[in-house]
N, C-alpha and C positions, 0 to 999 in steps of 0.2 A: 504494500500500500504506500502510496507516495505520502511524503510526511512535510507540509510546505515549511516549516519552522525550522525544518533540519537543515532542508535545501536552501535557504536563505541563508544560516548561518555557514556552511556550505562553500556556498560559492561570494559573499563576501568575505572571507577568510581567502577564497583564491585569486579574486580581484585584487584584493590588499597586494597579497604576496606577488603578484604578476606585474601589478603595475609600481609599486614599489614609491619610490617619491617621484616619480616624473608625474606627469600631467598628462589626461586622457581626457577625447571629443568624443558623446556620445553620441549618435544619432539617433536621432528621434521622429516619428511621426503625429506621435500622440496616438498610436494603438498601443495596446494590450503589454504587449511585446518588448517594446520598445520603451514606454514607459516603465515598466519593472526593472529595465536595465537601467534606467538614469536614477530608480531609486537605488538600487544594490550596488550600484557605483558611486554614488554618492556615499551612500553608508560606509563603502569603501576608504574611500582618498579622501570627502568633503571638500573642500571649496578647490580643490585640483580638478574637479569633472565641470568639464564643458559642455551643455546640454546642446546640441545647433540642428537646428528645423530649417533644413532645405526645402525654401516656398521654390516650388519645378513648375507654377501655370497648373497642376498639375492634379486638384487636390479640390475636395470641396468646399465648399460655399463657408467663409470665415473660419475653415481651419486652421490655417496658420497663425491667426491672431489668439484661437482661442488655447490651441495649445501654448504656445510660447508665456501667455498670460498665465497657464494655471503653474507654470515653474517659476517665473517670475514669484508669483505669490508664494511659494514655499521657498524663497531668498537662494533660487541655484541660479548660479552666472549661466543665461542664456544668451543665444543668439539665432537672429533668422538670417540669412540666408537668400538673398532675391537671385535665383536662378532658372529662371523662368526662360528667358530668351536662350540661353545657351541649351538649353533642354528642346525646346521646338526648334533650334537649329539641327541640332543632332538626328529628331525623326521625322527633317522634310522630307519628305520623297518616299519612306518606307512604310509598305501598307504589309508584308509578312511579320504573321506576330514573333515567332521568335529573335529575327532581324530588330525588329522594337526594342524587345525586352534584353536584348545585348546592348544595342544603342544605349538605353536608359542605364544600364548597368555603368559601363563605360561612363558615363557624362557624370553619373552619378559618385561613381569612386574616383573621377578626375579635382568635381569640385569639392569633394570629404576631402580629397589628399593637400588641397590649397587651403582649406581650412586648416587642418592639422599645420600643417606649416606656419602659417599665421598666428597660429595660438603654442606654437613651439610644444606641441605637446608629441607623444612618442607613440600613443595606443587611441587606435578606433575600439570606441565600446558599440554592437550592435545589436539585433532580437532576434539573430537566426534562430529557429527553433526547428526542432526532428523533422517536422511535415515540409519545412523549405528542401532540409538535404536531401530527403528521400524522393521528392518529387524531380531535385535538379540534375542529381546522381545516377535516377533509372529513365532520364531523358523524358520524361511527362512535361517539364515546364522548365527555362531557366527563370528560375527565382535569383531576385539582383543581388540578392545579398550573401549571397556562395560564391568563395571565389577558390581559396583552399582546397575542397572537397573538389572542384573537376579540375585542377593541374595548373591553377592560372594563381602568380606571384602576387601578394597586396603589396609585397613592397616594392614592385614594376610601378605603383600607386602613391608608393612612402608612406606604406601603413604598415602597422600591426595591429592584427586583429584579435581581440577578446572574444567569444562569444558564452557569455554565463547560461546563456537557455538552450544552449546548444543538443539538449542530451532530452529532452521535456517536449511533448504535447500541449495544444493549444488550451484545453482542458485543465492542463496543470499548471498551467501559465498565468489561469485565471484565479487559480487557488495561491497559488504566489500574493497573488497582486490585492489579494481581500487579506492576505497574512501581515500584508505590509500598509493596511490603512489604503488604499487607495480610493475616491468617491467611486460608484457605480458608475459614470460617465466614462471613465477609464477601464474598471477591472473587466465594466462587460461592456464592455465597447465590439460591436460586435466588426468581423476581418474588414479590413481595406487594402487591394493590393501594394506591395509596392509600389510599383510605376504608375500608381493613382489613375486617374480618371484612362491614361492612354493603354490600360486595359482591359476598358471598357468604349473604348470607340474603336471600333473596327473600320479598317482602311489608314487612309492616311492621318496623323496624328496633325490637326492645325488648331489656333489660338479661335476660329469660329467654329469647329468642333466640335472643340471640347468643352464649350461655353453652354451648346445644346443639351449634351450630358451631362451638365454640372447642373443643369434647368433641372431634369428629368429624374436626376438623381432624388437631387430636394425633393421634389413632388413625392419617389416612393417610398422614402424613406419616412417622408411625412405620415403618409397613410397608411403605411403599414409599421408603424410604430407600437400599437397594442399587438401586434402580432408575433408570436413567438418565433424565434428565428433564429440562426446561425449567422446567415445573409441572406441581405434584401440588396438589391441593386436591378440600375437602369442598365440598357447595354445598346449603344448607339452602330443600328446594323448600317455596313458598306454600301449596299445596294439602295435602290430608290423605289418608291410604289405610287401609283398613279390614284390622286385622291380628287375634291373638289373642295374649292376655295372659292367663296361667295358666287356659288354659281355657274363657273370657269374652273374649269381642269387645274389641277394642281400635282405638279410631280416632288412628292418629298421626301422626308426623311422617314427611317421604322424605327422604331424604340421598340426592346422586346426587355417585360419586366421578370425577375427571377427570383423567388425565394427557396432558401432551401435549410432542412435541419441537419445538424451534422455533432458530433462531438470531439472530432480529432480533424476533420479535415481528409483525413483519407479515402471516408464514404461520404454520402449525402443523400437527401431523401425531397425532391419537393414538395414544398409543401402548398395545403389545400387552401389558396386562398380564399373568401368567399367572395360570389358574386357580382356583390352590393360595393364590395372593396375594389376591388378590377374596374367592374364601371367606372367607380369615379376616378380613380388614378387614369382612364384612360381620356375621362373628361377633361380633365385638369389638364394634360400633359398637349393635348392635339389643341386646346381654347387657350393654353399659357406658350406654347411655345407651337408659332403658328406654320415653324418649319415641317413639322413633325402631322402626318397623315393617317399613319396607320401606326395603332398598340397592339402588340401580341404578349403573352406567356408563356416559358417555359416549363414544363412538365417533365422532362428529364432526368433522371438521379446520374449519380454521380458511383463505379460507372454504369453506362457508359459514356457518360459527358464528365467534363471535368466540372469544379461548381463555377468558376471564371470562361467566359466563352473564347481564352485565349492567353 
């Protein structure tokens, strides 16, 4: 039986002894993950961990303000990060997703490794967790934040990398994170990928986009918020469907909504939206965002779909 009190004590005892007196950038999102490592790092070194939320364009609607705000409030030196343009330059032109999620990887450990320098610090603290390795390792998905595990140097990067959740499920990650006080905003914060919104827009990744998705997002996350879940997300499809707009033919975009239950992230189950909930998210989304013509659902478990459509 996993024992979170133990594994805390644990692994900041190996954080301590790893990072020793230098200085370590933790990366953060403000998921699950992530924040648990800037607490056990913290608890680590103290006023040596650099918490820094890379804003990548990327990400939804006031989350970078609201994470960086709630570290700020528990007095850890943060910092954001505006890397936005260098991240939509990286995935002009590339509409294959694993091509994407290399790119993002790439831009991503380009602009941690210029931080790290900047803050003269020696160690990236991250939130790999089992389900990223196993997914990257048996070739299902590269997950950005594996770089060790398939052959490839961080310090090609000028990094070293910690990973304290490396060994743990997403499940036990959340038991960590209620061990260590965290509000429910955080501990059950339910997955957001990596490479944020641009994997969830299918085709080419641009700043009008991803803006559509970040619409669509809000809206389901809105409405299905009493809804029990693992994940809820919008998923902004490549292709176009022919709808009408006042009257006059309209060729636009699909949004396909997805929830699904999971406990680890290895399976998945969708789940039974109702009705009455569908309707309106579909209202909402084709009346608020007038790009968007046609809503669909996924139905799917996971497998044989994976729970991200890419």
């Amino acid at each position: 039986m996993f024992e979170p009190e133990k594994f805390i004590e644990k692994q900041v005892d190996e954080v301590k002894e790893t990072i020793g007196d230098e200085k370590a950038v933790i990366a953060t999102s403000g998921g699950v993950d992530s924040t648990v490592c800037a607490v056990l790092t913290y608890r680590a070194i103290g006023d040596r961990a650099v918490i820094v939320f890379i804003d990548d364009g990327l990400m939804r609607e006031g989350e970078a303000e609201q994470v960086t705000n709630f570290f700020k409030a528990l007095n850890m030196n943060t910092r954001l990060v505006d890397a936005a343009t260098e991240f939509f330059d990286a995935l002009k032109g590339i509409t294959e997703p694993e091509e994407k999620r290399k790119a993002f990887r790439n831009t991503f450990y380009s602009v941690l490794g210029r931080v790290v320098r900047e803050e003269n610090a020696k160690y990236l603290v991250q939130g790999t967790i089992a389900a990223d390795i196993l997914e990257t390792v048996k070739g299902i998905k590269t997950q950005h934040n594996i770089l060790e595990q398939i052959g490839i140097d961080p310090e090609s990067y000028g990094l070293t990398i910690v990973e304290p959740l490396r060994e743990i499920y997403k499940h036990e990650v959340r038991e960590v994170a209620r061990s260590v006080d965290l509000p429910a905003e955080f501990s059950e914060r339910p997955p957001f990928p990596g490479p944020g919104l641009a994997t969830r827009t299918l085709g080419e990744v641009t700043p009008e986009r991803v803006e559509i998705e970040r619409r669509a997002t809000k809206i389901v996350e809105e409405e299905t918020s009493a809804i029990e879940s693992f994940q809820s997300m919008a998923v902004l499809m490549n292709d176009k469907a022919t709808g009408i707009r006042a009257g006059k033919r309209a060729y636009g975009y699909i949004i396909v909504v997805r929830l699904v239950k999971s406990k680890d992230a290895i399976t998945a189950e969708a789940v039974n939206v109702p009705w009455t909930v569908l309707k309106r998210i579909d209202k909402r989304i084709t009346t608020e965002i007038p790009e968007v013509v046609h809503v669909l659902y996924s139905l799917t478990d996971k497998p044989p779909a994976t729970i991200e459509f890419q």
